[in-house]
N, C-alpha and C positions, 0 to 999 in steps of 0.2 A: 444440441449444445451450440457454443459461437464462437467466434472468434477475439479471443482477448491481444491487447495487443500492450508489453511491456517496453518501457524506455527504462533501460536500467541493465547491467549485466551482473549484479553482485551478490549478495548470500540472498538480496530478502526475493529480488529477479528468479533468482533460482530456487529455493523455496514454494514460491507462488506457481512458480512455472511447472514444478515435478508434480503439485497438487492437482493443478489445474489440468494436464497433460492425463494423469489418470482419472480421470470424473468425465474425461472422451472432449474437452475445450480443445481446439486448434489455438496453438500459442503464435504468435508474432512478438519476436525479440530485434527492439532496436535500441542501439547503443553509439554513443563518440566514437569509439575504443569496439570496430568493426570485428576484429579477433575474436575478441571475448566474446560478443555476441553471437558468433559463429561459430564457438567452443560449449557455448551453454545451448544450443538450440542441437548442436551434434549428440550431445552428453544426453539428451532428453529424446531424442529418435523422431520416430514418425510421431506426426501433427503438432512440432515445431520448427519454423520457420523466422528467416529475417530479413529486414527491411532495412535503407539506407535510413540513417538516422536524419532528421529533418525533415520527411518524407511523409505521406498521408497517411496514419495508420490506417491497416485494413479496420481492425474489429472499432464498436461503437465505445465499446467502456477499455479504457486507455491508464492502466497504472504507473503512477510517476515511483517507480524505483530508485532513487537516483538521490542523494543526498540533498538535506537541505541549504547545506552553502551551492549546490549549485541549480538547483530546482529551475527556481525565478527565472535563472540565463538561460533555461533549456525550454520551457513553457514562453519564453518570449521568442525565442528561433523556433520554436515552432509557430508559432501564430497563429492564422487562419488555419492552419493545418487540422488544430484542438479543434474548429467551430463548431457545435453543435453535439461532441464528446462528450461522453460519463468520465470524467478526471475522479479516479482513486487514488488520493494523497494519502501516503503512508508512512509521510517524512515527519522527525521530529527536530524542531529548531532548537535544538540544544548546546550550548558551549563546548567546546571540545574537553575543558575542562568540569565540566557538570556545575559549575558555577550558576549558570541563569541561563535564560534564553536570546537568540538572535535579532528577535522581531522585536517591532518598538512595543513600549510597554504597555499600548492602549490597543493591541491586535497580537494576533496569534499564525502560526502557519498557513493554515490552510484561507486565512481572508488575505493574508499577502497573495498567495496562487489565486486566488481569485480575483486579486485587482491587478492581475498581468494576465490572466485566461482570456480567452474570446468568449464576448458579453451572452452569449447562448451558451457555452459549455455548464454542463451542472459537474460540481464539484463533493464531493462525499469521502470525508475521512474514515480512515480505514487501515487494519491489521497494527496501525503504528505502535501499538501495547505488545507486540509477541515479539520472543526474538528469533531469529530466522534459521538459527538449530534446533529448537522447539517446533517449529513451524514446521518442517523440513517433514518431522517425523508423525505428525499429524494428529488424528485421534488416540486419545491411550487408553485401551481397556475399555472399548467403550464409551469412553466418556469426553466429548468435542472440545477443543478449543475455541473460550470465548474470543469472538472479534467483535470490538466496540465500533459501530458508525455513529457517525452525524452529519445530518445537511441538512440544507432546506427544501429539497423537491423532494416531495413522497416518493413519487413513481421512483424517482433515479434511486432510494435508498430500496426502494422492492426491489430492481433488479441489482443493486449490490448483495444484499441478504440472498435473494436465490444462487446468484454465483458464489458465497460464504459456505450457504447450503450445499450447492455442490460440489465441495470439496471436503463433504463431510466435519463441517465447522459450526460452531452456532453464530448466527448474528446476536448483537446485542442491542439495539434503537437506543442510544442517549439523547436523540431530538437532533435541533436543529443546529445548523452549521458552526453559531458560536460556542457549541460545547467542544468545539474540537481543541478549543483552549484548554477544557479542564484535561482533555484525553491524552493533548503532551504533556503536560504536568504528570499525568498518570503513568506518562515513561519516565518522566523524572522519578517517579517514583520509583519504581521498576528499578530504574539505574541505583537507586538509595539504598531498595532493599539488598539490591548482587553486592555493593560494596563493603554496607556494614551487617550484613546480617547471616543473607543466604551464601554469600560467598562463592557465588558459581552462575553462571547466566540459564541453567538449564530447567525452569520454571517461568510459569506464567500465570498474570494475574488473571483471575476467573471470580466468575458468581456465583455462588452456592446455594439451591433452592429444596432449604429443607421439604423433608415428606415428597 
């Protein structure tokens, strides 16, 4: 197993972190808000651990936890630090009021993070479809929770799906990095469904493969 390293302290930080903590990953939890990081790495015992925030992660594939109003400013203090990192974006640029998205209209999340990353970091969207009480609680009955990626370096999406893999999740391949547009829209959806329909957040969009 390796060393995963989060920047994030919040529901989806902790989520990731209790999944990943049992599948035998060494966590690294770095966070603003040094407390909380130190409360969520307590709460999860042996094989996590924390780091000053701005600091070099240990592990190579580095989850941006962290909202998307503040993503940008946090991948930018970090810098050089990201070089050469697997970046798992799991942020969706969403309005607080579900009205529309953040980013201009010609670009989506994950190619903003990407044109403030360090020019070698590979970038691969990820989990941003689940919600992080769902998540928490993992496989049901059997049967995995889908996680949609997209990027554009093969390799870096194999070792995102193996780390998906072990955690007892399914990857899902939707290609390359510009589908990450269609994947927030797909929280917009998500958010559509919990408001008018499903009325509760404790579900998740999945693929169905009859036979």
């Amino acid at each position: 197993m390796s060393t995963i390293s989060i920047i994030g302290s919040g529901g989806m930080a902790a989520a990731i972190a209790s999944l990943a903590i049992k599948a035998g990953h060494t966590i690294e939890v770095m966070a603003r808000d040094g407390a909380k990081a130190q409360t969520l790495a307590e709460e999860r015992g042996a094989g996590t651990m924390t780091r000053a925030f701005g600091a070099v992660p240990a592990g190579d594939i580095v989850i941006l936890a962290v909202p998307y109003s503040a993503v940008l400013d946090v991948v930018k203090q970090y810098g050089e630090a990201l070089a050469g990192k697997l970046l798992i974006d799991i942020t969706n640029p969403i309005k607080s009021d579900f009205s529309g998205f953040l980013t201009p209209v010609d670009s989506f999340g994950a190619q903003e993070i990407a044109n403030v990353a360090p020019a070698d970091a590979d970038i691969v969207k990820a989990f941003n479809t689940q919600n992080a009480s769902v998540l928490a609680v993992g496989p049901i009955e059997g049967h995995p929770l889908d996680v949609y990626i997209a990027g554009d370096d093969a390799q870096a999406k194999a070792r995102v799906s193996a780390f998906i893999e072990s955690l007892g999740l399914r990857p899902m391949d939707a290609g390359k990095l510009f589908m990450a547009r269609t994947l927030e829209h797909a929280c917009m959806l998500w958010l559509g469904l919990m408001t008018h329909s499903v009325k509760h957040g404790n579900f998740s969009i999945g693929v169905n493969l009859p036979g």
